[in-house]
N, C-alpha and C positions, 0 to 999 in steps of 0.2 A: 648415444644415438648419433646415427651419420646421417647429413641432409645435403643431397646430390642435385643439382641441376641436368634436367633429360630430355631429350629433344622427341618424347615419344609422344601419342597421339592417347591422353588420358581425360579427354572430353566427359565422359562415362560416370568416371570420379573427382568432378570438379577437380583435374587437372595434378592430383597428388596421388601416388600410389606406397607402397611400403611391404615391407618382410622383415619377418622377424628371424633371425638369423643362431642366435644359439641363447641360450639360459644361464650359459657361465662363463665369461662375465656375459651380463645381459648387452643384449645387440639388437639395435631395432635400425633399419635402414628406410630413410624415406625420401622419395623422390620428388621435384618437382619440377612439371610441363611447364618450359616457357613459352610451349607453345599453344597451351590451354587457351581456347576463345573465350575466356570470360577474363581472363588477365591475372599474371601472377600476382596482384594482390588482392584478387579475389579469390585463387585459390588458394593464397596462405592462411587467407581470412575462414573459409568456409572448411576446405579439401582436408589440410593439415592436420585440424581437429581430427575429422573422422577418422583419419588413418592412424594416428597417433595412439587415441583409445582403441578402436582395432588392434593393432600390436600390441600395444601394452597387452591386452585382454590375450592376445594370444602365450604373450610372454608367461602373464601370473598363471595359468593354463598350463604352461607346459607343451603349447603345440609350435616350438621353434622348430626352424630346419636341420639344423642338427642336434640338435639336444629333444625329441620328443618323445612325451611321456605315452603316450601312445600308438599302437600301430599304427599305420600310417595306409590302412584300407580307407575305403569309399564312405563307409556310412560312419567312422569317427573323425572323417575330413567334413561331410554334412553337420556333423552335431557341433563340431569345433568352428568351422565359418559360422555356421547359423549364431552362433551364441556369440560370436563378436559384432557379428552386424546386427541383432538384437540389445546386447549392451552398447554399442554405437550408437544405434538408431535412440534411443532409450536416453542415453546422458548428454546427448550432442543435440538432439532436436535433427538432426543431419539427415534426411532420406534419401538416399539415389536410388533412382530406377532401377540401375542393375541388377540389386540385391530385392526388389519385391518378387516375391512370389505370384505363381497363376493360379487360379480357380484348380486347376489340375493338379496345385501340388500333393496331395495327400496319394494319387497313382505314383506321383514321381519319389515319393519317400518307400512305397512298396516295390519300384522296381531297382532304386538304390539298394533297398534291401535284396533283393533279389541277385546281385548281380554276383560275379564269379570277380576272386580275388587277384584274377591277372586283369580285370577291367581296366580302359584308358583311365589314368586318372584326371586327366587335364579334356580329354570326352566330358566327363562327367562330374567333375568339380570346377573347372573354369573354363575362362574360351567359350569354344560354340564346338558342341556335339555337333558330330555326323547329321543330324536330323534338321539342326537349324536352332534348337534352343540352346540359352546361352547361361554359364551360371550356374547350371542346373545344383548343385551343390550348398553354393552359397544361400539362395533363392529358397531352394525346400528345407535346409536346415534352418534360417530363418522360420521359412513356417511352422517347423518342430518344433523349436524352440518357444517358438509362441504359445501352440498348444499344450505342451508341455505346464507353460507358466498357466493359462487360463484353467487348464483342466483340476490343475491341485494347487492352484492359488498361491505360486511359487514365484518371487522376484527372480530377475535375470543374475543377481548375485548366489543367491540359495542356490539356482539350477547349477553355476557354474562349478561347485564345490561336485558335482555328482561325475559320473564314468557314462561316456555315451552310451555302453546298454540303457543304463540306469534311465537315463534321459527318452529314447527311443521308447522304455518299457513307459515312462510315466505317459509319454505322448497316444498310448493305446495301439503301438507294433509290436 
């Protein structure tokens, strides 16, 4: 693991951000805002967790930037965020706003599915879509992932052993 001091504006995520960068050797890269308003030792204290187990999870997954176990389209980027900010959210107590979900996610899971394989992907998994919503990826894979677990009474470790068909199909797409 590399841990970088960053002058970027990471208020969103109490102030720490990360990527996971390849699977061999393993490589998790995490940043931290010294310019975080809540002060970098509150975000070493709160931020660093959350990102930490995020990577990781992305790591033991398989979804690094260079090494990844699956394509690298729109609805296995949803099912892969969702399931790390679900196990974040989950073993860290950690919430941020960014990643809740709206009342509307289950359209936004139908039109992830729906979309064409040249789609932006930073449109529609991070940043802010054209339209104004932001996430959109992270956010409704959260909520699949959710569903998924309520529907067949499924820990977020169980789910994570599955193939995002697999997971989309348990959630009822």
């Amino acid at each position: 693991m590399i841990v970088e001091a960053v002058d970027w504006d990471l208020d969103i995520v109490s102030g720490v951000s990360g990527r996971t960068e390849t699977n061999s050797p393993p490589l998790v890269l995490v940043q931290i805002s010294h310019l975080y308003k809540g002060g970098v030792i509150d975000s070493v204290y709160k931020g660093i967790k959350s990102t930490i187990f995020h990577e990781f999870h992305h790591l033991s997954r398989g979804w690094a930037i260079q090494d990844i176990k699956f394509s690298c389209i729109i609805p296995n980027a949803m099912v892969n965020e969702g399931l790390a900010v679900a196990f974040t959210e989950i073993y860290t107590g950690n919430i941020n706003e960014v990643n809740a979900y709206a009342e509307v996610a289950d359209d936004w899971v139908k039109e992830i599915l729906a979309l064409t394989r040249d789609a932006s992907y930073s449109d529609w998994v991070m940043g802010e879509h054209p339209d104004g919503r932001t996430y959109i990826g992270y956010r409704t894979g959260n909520f699949l992932a959710r569903k998924a677990m309520n529907k067949f009474e499924k820990t977020i470790l169980e789910l994570s052993e599955l193939m995002p068909a697999e997971i989309i199909k348990l959630a009822g797409y």
